[in-house]
Steps between C-alpha positions, in 0.01 A plus 500: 500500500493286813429715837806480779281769710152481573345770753091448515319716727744610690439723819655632798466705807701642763262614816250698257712606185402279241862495271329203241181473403478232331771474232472291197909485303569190236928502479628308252777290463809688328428858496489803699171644687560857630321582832375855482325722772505831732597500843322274705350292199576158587778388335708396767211308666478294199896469506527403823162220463643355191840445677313333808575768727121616565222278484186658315186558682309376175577349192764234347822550364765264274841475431583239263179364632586470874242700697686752707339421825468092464864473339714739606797319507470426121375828391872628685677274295361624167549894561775742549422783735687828541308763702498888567730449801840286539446129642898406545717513796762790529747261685576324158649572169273544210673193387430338800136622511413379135668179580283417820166582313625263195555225809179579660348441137632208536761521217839260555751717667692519138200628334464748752785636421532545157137642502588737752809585268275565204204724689811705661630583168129566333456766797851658443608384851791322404729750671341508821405135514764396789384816676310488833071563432553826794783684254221522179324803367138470510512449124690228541301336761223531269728349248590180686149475663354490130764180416423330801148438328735400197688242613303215468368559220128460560247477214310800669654776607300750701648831474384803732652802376861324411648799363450738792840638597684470173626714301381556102844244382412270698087498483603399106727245584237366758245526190730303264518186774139513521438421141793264517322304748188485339660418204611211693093414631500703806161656581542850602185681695663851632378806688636818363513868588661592169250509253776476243597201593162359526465612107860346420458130680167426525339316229174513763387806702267432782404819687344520888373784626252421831617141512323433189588409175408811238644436184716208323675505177818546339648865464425566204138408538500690795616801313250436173244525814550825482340641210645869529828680438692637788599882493830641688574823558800581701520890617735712716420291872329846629211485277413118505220554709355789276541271182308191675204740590488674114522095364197399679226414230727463238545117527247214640654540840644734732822607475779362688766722635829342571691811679863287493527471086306804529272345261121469403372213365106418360322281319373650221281365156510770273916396381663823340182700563518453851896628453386804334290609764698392816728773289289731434345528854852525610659772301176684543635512893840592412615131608843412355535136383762279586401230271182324416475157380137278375614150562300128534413438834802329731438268776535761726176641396294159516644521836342841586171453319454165664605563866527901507867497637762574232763207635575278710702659737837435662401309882193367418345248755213314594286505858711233624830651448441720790479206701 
């Protein structure tokens, strides 16, 4: 398939945190490329260079093969861009606002408005759209700031974190338009704190960790990547901790204890005979079971075993978002 996005060598700095190091990512045209990473892995660096609003220190990158820093007025009118943060004025309507990005896309003023009619009603904001910007919730602002990058209907979209802020309904209707517009030829790359949604859009996974590129593949080869089962054991949340430390050896890496669930998960290679003795080992202590469950390996756990964190979490940033 023909490339849309072409990062080679990629790197940047700000003072002496390095937040790429030379990143290597092949998009192509018509599908979806998830962006995953811990806190502080680059993704929003690469966002924010690929949309023309940092230059890299090193490196070349392409949209619809416009170099970023040589063409940035064409690479702007090939993507879509909806960030962490809000980028409309409060003053205006979220009719209004949709509207004036649609004329500063350089739509006709017609078009402008039926697109802005259409992204209102695929962001269920259809009751609000005649409302002032300053009256919304911050779900909705995240709501309308997601269809401004909409409206013109770009054949890249560059998505950081778009569903922040919404609730479960309306994170699957948001999923739904996505495929609709690739169905349609948009190209979709995304960053993502839910790893969920990562596994249901993406038909490519890249993950960062470092501000470099460590692994690259679809999620289910990600998941075959991992050659052993997964064991859960969810216990009474006062005796987590004990269960992690009578687990350890039992699998081919340490436990890990999530104290929430209260659950304990490892990676294990022995399949039911690994079951039998996380059992054993805990009815010898007296340890009653909530359940226990030997399942494939979920993206989730390429997560962990490639980056050690168990998600992405809620608020991620890069350096420069402290800015």
């Amino acid at each position: 398939m023909t490339a849309i996005v072409e990062v080679e060598d990629v790197a940047r700095a700000f003072g002496e945190t390095q937040a790429l190091r030379g990143v290597d990512l092949i998009v192509p045209e018509g599908g979806v490329v998830a962006l995953l990473g811990p806190n502080g892995a680059g993704k929003t660096t690469l966002v924010r260079i690929l949309s023309t609003l940092l230059a890299p220190d090193a490196g070349v990158a392409r949209i619809a093969g416009f170099d970023v820093v040589d063409h940035p007025t064409a690479v702007r009118r090939s993507i879509g861009l909806a960030g962490q943060y809000a980028a409309v004025d409060e003053t205006l309507t979220g009719r209004e606002n949709l509207e004036m990005v649609g004329r500063l896309s350089r739509l006709s003023r017609n078009v402008a408005t039926e697109r802005a009619a259409e992204v209102l009603e695929r962001v269920s904001l259809v009751e609000a759209a005649d409302r002032q910007l300053k009256t919304y919730s911050g779900g909705m602002r995240r709501r309308l700031d997601l269809g401004a990058g909409l409206v013109a209907s770009p054949r890249v979209l560059l998505l950081d974190e778009p569903t922040t802020g919404l609730d479960p309904a309306n994170r699957l209707d948001l999923w739904v338009y996505l495929r609709d517009l690739v169905d349609e030829g948009a190209t979709v790359l995304l960053t993502t704190q839910y790893l969920e949604e990562a596994d249901q859009l993406a038909d490519d996974i890249v993950v960062v960790d470092h501000g470099r590129v460590i692994a690259h593949g679809t999620p289910t080869e990600l998941k075959r990547g991992l050659a052993t089962d997964v064991l859960d054991v969810t216990v009474d949340d006062d005796v987590v901790a004990r269960v992690g430390e009578l687990l350890q050896g039992i699998g081919t890496d340490a436990p890990s204890v999530d104290r929430e669930a209260p659950k304990v998960s490892i990676a294990v290679d022995g399949g039911a005979s690994s079951l039998v003795d996380a059992v054993r080992r805990l009815d010898d202590e007296g340890i009653r079971v909530v359940d226990i469950t030997l399942r494939r390996p979920s993206l989730d756990d390429v997560f962990l075993a490639l980056t050690g964190h168990t998600t992405v979490r809620a608020g991620d940033e890069d350096p420069e978002d402290a800015r």
